[in-house]
Residue, then its C-alpha position, 0 to 999 in steps of 0.5 A: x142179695x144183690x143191689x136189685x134183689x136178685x139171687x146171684x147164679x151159683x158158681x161152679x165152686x158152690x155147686x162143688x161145696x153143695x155136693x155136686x162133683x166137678x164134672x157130673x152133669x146136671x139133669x137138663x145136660x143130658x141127653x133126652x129120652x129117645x135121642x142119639x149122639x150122631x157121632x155114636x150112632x150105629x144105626x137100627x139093629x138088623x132083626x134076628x132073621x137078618x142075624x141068621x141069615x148072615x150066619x149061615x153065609x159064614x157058615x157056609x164060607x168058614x167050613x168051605x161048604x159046596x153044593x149039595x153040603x148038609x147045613x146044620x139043622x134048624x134045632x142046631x141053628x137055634x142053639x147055636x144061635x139063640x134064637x127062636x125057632x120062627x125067626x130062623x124059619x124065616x131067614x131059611x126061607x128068604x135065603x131058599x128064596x135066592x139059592x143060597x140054601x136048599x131045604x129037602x123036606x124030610x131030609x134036611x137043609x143043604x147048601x142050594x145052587x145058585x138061581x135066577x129064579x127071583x130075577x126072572x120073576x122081577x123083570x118078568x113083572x116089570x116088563x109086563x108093567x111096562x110093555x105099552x111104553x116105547x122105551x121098556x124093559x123088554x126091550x132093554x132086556x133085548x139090548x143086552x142079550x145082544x151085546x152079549x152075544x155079540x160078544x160071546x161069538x167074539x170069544x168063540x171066533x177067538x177059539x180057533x179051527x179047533x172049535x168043536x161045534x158038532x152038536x150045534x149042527x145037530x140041533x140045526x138040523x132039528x131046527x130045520x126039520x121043524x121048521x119044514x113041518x110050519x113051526x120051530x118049537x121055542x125048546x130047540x130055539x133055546x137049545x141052539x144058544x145053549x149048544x153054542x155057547x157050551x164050549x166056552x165053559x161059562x157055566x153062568x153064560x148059560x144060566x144068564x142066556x136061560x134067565x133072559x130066555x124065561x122073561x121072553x117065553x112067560x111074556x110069549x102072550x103079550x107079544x103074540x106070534x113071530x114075526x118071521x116064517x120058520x124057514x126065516x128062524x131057520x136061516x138066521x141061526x144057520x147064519x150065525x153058526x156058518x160065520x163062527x165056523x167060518x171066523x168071520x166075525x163081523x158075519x157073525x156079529x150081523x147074524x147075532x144082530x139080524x136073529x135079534x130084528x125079529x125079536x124086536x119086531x114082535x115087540x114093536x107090534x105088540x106095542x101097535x096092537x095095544 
């Protein structure tokens, strides 16, 4: 006892003599329940249908599959996996959802192509959402495809006298025959930026070009009718392709340019109609 009547605090050295080894911690030194050192922290762990997910991708990759290749069935996944039927349903069908895999009922799962599908329902949406707003997604959307093209009768310009553009003076034609009939229909509109650009042999110009088209056509209510005649549609894609025949690449980019006013135009009137 001390001098005041208080217990002296037990040294390290008695704690040792009572049985507590040197080092171990006592109970109020260690970690409560449900908290994590910082320094070791992993974070959460990724579900069991992220977990099939990423192992198909390596499957995919470290077997060197291509498109249209047999993945292994959902019962081989199960048991090479571990895990439960319900979990890998789920991951497939996400992973159907972006292209990565494709299932043929009856037949069996194989490596998917690549889609656009999900973006075009996304910016579909929020272009709808945001139509009414000077600034929106349409035509942000707008913007780029016009840099872009811009830029893509840049690199066909760039092909030289040898460029074969044949087939875009097919569909011109057809466009010009529909055109003295009162309407060019939206396909061969499509089909001319389609027949273009082929030659540069990008497949995802194509694929992107078409994503963008699909936004614009499944928003064809909201912005209502064209603004121009058909003999005026007409005239603008003669114009661009006269200025890529003819190597003139800042006729071609004004054309590019002149063809996308309209698009911008039936988007300003359909943001005064509302």
């Amino acid at each position: 006892m001390s001098a005041t009547g208080s217990r002296p605090e037990p040294t390290r050295a008695a704690a040792d003599r009572r049985g507590t080894p040197a080092g171990r911690t006592t109970t109020s030194d260690r970690p409560r329940a449900g908290r994590t050192d910082p320094d070791r922290s992993t974070g959460p762990r990724p579900s069991r249908a992220a977990e099939v997910q990423r192992a198909v991708k390596e499957i995919i990759l470290a077997r060197r599959l291509n498109t249209g290749d047999p993945l292994p069935t959902e019962t081989e996944l199960m048991e090479q996996l571990g895990i439960s039927r319900n979990s890998i349903r789920e991951a497939l069908k996400a992973l159907q959802a972006i292209g990565i895999v494709e299932i043929r009922h009856g037949f069996g799962m194989f490596v998917g192509r690549m889609s656009l599908t999900g973006l075009v329902d996304e910016l579909t949406f929020h272009s709808r959402m945001s139509l009414q707003e000077e600034r929106n997604q349409l035509g942000y959307l707008i913007e780029i495809r016009e840099l872009l093209e811009v830029g893509l009768v840049g690199q066909l310009i760039d092909r030289g006298p040898d460029l074969d553009l044949s087939a875009v003076e097919a569909v011109l034609e057809r466009m010009e025959d529909e055109a003295r009939s009162g309407q060019v229909s939206p396909e061969t509109d499509r089909l001319f930026h389609d027949v273009l650009y082929r030659p540069l042999g990008n497949p995802l110009v194509g694929q992107l070009l078409g994503a963008f088209w699909d936004v614009f056509h499944q928003l064809r209510d909201d912005l209502g009718p064209p603004s121009e005649s058909p003999d005026e549609v007409a005239r603008r894609h003669r114009d661009i392709h006269t200025a890529v025949v003819g190597g003139d690449r800042a006729a071609a980019a004004a054309a590019v340019r002149a063809h996308f006013d309209g698009v911008r135009n039936r988007l300003a009137r359909a943001r005064r109609r509302a």
